[in-house]
C-alpha positions as CSV (number, residue, x, y, z in Angstrom):
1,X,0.0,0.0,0.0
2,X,2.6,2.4,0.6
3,X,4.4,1.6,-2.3
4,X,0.8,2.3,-4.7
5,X,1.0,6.1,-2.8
6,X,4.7,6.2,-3.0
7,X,4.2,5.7,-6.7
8,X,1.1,8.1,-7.0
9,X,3.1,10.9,-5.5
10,X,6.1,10.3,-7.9
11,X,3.7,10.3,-10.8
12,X,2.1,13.5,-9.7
13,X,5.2,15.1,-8.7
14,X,6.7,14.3,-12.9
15,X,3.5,15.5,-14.1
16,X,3.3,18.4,-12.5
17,X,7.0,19.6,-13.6
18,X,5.9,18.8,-17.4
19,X,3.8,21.9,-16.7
20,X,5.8,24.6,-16.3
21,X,8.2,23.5,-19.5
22,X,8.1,25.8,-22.3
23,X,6.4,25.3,-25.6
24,X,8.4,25.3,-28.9
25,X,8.3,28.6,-30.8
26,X,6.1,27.4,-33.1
27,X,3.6,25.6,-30.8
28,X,3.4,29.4,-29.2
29,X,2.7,30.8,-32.7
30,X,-0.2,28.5,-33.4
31,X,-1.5,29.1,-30.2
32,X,-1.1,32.6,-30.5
33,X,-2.7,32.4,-33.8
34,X,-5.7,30.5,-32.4
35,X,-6.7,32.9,-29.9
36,X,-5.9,36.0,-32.2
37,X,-8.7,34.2,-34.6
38,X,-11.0,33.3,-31.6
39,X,-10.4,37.0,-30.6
40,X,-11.1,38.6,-33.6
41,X,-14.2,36.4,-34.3
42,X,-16.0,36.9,-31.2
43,X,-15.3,40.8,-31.5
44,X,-16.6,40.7,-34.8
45,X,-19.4,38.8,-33.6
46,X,-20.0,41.0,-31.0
47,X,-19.4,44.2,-33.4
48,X,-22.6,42.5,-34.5
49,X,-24.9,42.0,-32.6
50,X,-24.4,45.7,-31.2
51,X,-25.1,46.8,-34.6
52,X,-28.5,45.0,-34.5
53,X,-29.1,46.7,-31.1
54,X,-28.4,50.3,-31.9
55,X,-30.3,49.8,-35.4
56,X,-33.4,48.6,-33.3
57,X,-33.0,51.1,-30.8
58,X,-32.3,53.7,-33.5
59,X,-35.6,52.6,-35.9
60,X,-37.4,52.8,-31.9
61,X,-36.2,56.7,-31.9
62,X,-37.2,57.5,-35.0
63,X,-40.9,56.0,-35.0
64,X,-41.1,58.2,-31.4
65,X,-39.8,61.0,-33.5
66,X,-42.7,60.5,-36.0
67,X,-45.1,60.3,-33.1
68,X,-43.9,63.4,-32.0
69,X,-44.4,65.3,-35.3
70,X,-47.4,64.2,-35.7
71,X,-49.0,65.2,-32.2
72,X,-47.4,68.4,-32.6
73,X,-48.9,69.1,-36.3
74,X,-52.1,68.1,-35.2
75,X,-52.0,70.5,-32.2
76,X,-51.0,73.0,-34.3
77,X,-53.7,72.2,-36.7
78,X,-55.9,72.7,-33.5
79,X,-55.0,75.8,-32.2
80,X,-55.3,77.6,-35.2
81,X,-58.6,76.9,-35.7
82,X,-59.7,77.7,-32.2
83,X,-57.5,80.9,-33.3
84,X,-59.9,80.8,-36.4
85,X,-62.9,80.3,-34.5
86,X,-62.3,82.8,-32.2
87,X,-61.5,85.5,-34.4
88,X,-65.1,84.5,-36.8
89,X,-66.9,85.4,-33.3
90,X,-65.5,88.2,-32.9
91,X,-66.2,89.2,-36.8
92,X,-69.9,87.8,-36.1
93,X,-70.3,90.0,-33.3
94,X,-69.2,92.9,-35.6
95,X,-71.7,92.4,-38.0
96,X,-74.5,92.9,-35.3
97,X,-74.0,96.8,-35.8
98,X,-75.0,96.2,-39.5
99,X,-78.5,95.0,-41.1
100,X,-80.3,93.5,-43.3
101,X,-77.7,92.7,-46.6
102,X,-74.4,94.1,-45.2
103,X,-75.1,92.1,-42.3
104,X,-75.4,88.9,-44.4
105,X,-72.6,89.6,-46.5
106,X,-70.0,90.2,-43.4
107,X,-71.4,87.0,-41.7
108,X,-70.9,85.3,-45.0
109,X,-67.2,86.6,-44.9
110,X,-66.7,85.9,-41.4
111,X,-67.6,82.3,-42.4
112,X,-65.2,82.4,-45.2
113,X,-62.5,83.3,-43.3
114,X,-62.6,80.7,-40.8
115,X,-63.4,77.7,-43.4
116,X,-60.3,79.2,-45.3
117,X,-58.3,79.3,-42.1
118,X,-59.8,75.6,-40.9
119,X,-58.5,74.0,-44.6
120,X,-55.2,76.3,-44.0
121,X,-54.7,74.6,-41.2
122,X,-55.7,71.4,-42.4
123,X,-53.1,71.5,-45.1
124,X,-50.3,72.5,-43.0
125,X,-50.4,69.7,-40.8
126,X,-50.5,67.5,-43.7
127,X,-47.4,69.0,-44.9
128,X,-45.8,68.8,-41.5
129,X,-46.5,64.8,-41.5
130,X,-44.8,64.2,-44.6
């Protein structure tokens, strides 16, 4: 028995010093070659998939971009016609000091005005979407 551990611990002992004994020069290059090529493949790998991320992120940025176009077109659109409205109310209210056709005839322009404004508006946040 204690010749089976005596013969264990030599064997571990040589095995052990094989270890730490240098490689040939070219052995190193190959190695050196291998992981340079391992390297550079998971880099490129990596390169990637971190393109993928940014262009998903990116396409993520611009649809919000869109969103926010578009909300801000239509509000536009929306406060210019209460801009519109507003000022046919006032015009309205002007043509109360008038009668009978001039009356008619500066309601029928206030009108005008605001549906020219309204489709103005209209227009413009069409353009703005584009």
């Amino acid at each position: 028995m204690r010749t089976l551990f005596t013969s264990a611990l030599v064997l571990a002992f040589a095995l052990s010093a094989g270890c730490d004994k240098p490689k040939s020069p070219d052995a190193v290059a190959q190695g050196v070659a291998a992981a340079r090529d391992k390297a550079s493949t998971e880099v490129a790998s990596t390169e990637k998939d971190a393109s993928k991320d940014i262009g998903k992120e990116a396409d993520k940025v611009g649809d919000k971009l869109t969103d926010l176009n578009n909300a801000a077109a239509k509000d536009a659109e929306k406060i210019t016609v209460a801009k519109a409205d507003g000022d046919r109310k006032v015009a309205i209210a002007k043509c109360s000091a008038l009668s009978g056709d001039a009356q008619k005839k500066c309601k029928d322009e206030a009108d005008a005005d605001y549906n020219a404004a309204k489709a103005n508006a209209k227009a413009d946040e069409v353009s703005a979407k584009q």
